[in-house]
C-alpha positions as CSV (number, residue, x, y, z in Angstrom):
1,X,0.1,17.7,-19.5
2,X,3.2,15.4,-20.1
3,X,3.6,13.4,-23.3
4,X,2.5,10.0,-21.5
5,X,-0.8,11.3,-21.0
6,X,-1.1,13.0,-24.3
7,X,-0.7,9.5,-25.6
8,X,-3.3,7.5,-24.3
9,X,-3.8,4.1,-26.2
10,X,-7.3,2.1,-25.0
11,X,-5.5,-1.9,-25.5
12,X,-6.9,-4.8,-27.6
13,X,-9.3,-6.5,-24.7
14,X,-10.9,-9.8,-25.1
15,X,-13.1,-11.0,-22.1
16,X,-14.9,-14.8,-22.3
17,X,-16.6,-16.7,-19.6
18,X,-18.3,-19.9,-19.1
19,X,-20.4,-20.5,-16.4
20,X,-17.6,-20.8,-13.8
21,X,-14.8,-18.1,-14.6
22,X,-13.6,-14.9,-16.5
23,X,-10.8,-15.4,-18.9
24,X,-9.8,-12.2,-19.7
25,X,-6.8,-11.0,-22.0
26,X,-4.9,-7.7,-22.8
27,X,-2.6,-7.0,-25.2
28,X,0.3,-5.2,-24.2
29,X,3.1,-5.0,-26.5
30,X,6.6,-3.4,-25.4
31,X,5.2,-3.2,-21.5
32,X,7.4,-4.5,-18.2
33,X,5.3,-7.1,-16.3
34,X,6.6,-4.9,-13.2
35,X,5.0,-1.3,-14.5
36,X,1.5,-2.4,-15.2
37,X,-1.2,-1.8,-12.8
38,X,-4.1,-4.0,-12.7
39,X,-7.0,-3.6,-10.4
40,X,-10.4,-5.9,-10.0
41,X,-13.5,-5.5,-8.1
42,X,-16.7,-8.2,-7.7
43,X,-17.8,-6.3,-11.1
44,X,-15.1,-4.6,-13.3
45,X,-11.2,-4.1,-14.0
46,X,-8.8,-1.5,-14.7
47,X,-4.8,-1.1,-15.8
48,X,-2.4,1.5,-16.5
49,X,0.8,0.3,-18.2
50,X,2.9,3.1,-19.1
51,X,5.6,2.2,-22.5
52,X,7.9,4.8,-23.5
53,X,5.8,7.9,-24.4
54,X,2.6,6.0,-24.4
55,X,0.2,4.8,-22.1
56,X,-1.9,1.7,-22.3
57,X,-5.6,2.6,-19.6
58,X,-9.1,1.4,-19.5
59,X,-11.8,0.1,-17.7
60,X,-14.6,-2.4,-18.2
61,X,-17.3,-3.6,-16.8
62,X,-18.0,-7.3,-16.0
63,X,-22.1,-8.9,-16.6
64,X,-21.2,-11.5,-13.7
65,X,-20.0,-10.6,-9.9
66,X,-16.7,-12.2,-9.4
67,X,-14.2,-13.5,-6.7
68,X,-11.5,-10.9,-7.3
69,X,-9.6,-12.2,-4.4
70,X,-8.8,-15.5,-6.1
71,X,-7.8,-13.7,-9.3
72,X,-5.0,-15.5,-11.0
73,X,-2.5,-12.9,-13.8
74,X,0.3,-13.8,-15.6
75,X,2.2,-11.7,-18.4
76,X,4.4,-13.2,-21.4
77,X,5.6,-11.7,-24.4
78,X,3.3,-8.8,-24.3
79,X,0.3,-10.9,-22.8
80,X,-1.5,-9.8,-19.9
81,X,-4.1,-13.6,-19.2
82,X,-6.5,-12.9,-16.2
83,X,-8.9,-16.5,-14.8
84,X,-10.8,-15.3,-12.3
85,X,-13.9,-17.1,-10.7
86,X,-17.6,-16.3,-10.9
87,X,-19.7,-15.7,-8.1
88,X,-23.1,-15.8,-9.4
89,X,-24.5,-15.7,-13.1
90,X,-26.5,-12.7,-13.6
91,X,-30.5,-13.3,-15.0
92,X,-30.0,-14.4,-18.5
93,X,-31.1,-11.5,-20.4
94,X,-34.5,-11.1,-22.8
95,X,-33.4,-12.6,-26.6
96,X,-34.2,-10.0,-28.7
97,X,-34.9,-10.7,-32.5
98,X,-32.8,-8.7,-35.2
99,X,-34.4,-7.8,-38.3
């Protein structure tokens, strides 16, 4: 196994929505915007950004379907900022009560 893959590092994810898009953000300090590799589906994401001896992976899973073909990414100073539309807003779920 090579040292990139002994050094798997899970990024700092923050995913919001409101009832008409995904913002979705990933931290990605010390990447290239041209080595990361970002792919989306109706329901989930996934990258791969290799730096140095490290390398930033993970996938997640989405609540909402989504237009992944209208997906709009952009990367600055470490920042990898996702909008992508909704297609449909799932049931709202059953409010449970914590004691």
């Amino acid at each position: 196994m090579g040292e990139q893959e002994d050094n798997l590092i899970t990024p700092a994810v923050c995913v919001y929505h409101d009832n008409q898009k995904y913002s979705i953000e990933v931290e990605l300090p010390g990447v290239e915007k041209e080595d990361i590799d970002f792919q989306i589906s109706e329901n989930w994401f996934c990258l791969k950004a290799p730096k140095e001896n490290e390398l930033f992976s993970g996938c997640w899973v989405l609540a909402h379907n989504i237009r992944p073909e209208m997906a709009k990414a952009k990367f600055e100073n470490g920042l990898l900022s996702i909008l992508v539309p909704i297609e449909e807003i799932a049931v709202e779920g059953m409010k449970i009560r914590v004691g």
